[in-house]
C-alpha beads as a LAMMPS data file, in Angstrom:
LAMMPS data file: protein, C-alpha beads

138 atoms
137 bonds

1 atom types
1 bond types

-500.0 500.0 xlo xhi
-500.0 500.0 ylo yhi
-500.0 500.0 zlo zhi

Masses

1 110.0

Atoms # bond

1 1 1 -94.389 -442.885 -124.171
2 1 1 -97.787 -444.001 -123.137
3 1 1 -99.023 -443.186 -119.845
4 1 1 -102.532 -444.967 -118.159
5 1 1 -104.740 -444.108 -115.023
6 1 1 -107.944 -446.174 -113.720
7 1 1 -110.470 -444.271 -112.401
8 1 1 -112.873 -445.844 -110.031
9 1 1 -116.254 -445.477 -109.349
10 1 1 -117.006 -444.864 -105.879
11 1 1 -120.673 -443.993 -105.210
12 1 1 -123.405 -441.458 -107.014
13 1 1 -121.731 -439.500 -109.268
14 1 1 -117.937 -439.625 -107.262
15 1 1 -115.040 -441.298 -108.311
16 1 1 -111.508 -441.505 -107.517
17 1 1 -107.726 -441.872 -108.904
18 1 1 -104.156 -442.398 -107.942
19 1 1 -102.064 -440.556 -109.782
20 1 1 -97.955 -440.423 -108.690
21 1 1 -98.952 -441.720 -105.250
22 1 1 -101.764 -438.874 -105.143
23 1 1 -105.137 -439.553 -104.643
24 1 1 -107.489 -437.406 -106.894
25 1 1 -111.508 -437.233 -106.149
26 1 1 -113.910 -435.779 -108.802
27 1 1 -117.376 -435.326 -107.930
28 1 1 -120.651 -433.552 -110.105
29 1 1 -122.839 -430.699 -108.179
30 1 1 -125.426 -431.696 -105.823
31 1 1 -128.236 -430.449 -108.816
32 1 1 -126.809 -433.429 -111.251
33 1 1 -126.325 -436.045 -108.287
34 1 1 -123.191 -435.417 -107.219
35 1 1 -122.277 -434.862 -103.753
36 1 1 -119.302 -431.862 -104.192
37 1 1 -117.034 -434.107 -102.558
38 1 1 -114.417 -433.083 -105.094
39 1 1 -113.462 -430.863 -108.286
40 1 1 -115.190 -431.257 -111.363
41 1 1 -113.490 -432.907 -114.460
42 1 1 -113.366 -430.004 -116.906
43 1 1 -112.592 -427.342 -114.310
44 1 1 -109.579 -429.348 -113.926
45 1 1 -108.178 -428.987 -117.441
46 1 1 -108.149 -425.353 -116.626
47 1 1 -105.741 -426.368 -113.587
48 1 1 -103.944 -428.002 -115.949
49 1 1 -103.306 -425.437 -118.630
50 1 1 -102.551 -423.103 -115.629
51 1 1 -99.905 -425.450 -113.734
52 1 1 -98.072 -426.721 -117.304
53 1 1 -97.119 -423.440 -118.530
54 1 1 -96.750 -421.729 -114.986
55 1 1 -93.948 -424.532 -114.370
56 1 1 -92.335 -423.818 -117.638
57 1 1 -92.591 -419.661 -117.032
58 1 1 -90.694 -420.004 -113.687
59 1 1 -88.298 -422.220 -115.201
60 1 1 -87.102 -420.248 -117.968
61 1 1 -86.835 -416.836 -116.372
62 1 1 -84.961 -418.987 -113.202
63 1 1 -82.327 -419.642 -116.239
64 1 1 -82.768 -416.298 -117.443
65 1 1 -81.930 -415.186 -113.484
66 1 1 -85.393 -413.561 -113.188
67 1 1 -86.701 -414.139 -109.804
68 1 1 -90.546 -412.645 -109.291
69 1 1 -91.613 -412.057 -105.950
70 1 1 -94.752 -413.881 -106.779
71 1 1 -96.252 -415.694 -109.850
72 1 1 -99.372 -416.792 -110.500
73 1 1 -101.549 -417.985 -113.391
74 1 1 -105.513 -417.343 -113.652
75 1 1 -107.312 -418.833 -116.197
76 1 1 -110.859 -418.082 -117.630
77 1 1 -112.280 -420.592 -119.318
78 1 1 -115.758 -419.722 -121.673
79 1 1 -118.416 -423.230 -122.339
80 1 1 -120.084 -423.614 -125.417
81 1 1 -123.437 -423.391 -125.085
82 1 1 -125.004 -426.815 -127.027
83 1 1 -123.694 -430.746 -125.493
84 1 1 -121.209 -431.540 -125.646
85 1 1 -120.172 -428.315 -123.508
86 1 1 -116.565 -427.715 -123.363
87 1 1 -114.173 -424.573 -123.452
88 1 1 -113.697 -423.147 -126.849
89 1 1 -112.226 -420.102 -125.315
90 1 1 -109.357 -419.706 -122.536
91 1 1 -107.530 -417.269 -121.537
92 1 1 -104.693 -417.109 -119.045
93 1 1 -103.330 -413.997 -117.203
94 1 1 -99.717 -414.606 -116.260
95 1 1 -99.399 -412.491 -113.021
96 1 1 -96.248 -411.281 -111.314
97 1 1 -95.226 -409.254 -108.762
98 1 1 -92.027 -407.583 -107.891
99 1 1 -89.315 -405.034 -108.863
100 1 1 -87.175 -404.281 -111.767
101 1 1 -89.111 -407.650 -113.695
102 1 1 -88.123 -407.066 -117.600
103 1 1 -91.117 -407.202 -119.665
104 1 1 -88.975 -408.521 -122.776
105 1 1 -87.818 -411.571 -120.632
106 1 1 -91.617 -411.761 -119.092
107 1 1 -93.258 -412.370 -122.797
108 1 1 -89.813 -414.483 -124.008
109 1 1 -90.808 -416.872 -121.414
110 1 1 -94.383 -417.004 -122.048
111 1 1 -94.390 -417.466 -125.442
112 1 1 -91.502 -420.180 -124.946
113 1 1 -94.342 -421.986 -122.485
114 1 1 -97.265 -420.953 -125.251
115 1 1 -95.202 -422.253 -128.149
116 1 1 -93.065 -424.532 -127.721
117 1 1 -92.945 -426.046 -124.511
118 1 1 -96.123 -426.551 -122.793
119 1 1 -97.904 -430.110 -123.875
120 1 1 -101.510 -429.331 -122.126
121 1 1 -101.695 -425.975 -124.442
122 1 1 -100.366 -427.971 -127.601
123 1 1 -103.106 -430.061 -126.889
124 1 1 -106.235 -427.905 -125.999
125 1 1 -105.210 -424.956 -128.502
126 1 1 -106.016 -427.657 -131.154
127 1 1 -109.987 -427.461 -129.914
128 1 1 -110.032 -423.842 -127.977
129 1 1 -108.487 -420.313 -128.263
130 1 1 -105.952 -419.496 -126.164
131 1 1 -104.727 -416.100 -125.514
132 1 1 -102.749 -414.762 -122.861
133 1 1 -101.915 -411.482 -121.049
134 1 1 -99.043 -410.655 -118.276
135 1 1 -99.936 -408.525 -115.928
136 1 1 -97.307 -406.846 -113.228
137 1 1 -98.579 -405.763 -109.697
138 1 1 -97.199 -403.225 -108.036

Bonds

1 1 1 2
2 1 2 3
3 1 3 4
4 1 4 5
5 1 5 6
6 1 6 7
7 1 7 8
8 1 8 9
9 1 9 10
10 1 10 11
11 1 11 12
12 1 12 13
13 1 13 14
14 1 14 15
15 1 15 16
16 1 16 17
17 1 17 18
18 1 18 19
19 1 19 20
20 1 20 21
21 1 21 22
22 1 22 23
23 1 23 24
24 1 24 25
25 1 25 26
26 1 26 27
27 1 27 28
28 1 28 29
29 1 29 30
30 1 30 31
31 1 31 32
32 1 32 33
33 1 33 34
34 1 34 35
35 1 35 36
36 1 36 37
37 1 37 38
38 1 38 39
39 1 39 40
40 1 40 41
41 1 41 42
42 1 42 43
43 1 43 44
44 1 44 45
45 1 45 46
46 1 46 47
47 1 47 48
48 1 48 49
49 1 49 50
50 1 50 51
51 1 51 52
52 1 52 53
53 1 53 54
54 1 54 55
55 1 55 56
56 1 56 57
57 1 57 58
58 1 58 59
59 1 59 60
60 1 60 61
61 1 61 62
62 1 62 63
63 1 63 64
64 1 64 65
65 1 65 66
66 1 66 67
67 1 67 68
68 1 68 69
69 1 69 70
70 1 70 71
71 1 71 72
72 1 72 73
73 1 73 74
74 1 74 75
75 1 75 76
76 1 76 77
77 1 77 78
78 1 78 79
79 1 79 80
80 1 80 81
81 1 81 82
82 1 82 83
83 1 83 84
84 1 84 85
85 1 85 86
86 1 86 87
87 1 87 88
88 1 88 89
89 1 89 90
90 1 90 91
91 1 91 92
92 1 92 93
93 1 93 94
94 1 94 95
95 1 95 96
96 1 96 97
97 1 97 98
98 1 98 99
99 1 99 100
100 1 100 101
101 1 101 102
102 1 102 103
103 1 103 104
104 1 104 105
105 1 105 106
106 1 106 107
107 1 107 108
108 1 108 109
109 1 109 110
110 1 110 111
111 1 111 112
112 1 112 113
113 1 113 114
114 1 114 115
115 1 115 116
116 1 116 117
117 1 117 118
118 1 118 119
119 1 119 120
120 1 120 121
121 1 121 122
122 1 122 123
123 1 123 124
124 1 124 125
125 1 125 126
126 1 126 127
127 1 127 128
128 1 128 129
129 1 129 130
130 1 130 131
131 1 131 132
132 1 132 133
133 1 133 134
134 1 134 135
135 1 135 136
136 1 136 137
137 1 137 138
């Protein structure tokens, strides 16, 4: 399956997409002419990583009928230091909250999403680290 986007150049460093009928800006910090009209493009793989697996962590505990209260994914992502920069280290912390959660099924589904399911962490964990912790809140 092959799948294409244009990306158009708007003004100064801001450009924009359509992607499924959503429009997407990205924009660069005022300090490398940008005007922070929008996200920046490698922040955004982090959004990525964090919205691929988090879909595929709520959907295998809903078939394992676990229902948190509330789920979310935060993800740290580390720059190398020479050009080209680019995350050679992430790190996700799978966050839920609620009562009587079983950690077995917690870190079944994770590793499901880690290993086998999740395309964006296939993809990056070719060129970064990934490592992940869940985390329960009370």
């Amino acid at each position: 399956m092959k799948q294409s986007i244009s990306m158009g150049w708007k003004e100064a460093m801001l450009f924009e997409t359509t992607l499924y009928g959503h429009k997407i800006i990205l924009d660069a910090d005022e300090a490398v002419g940008g005007k922070d009209k929008g996200p920046r493009p490698k922040a955004l793989l982090l959004v990525s990583l964090a919205g691929c697996t988090a879909m595929d962590v709520i959907s295998i505990l809903g078939k394992m009928r676990v229902q948190p209260e509330a789920f979310r994914v935060e993800t740290d992502g580390e720059l190398t230091e020479e050009h080209p920069k680019y995350y050679h280290k992430m790190h996700l912390r799978y966050v839920f909250k609620g009562k009587d959660l079983p950690m077995d099924k917690l870190e079944k589904a994770v590793s499901l999403s880690q290993e086998r399911y999740c395309g964006v962490s296939a993809m990056l964990s070719k060129a970064a680290t990934i490592t992940h912790e869940i985390v329960i809140e009370s």
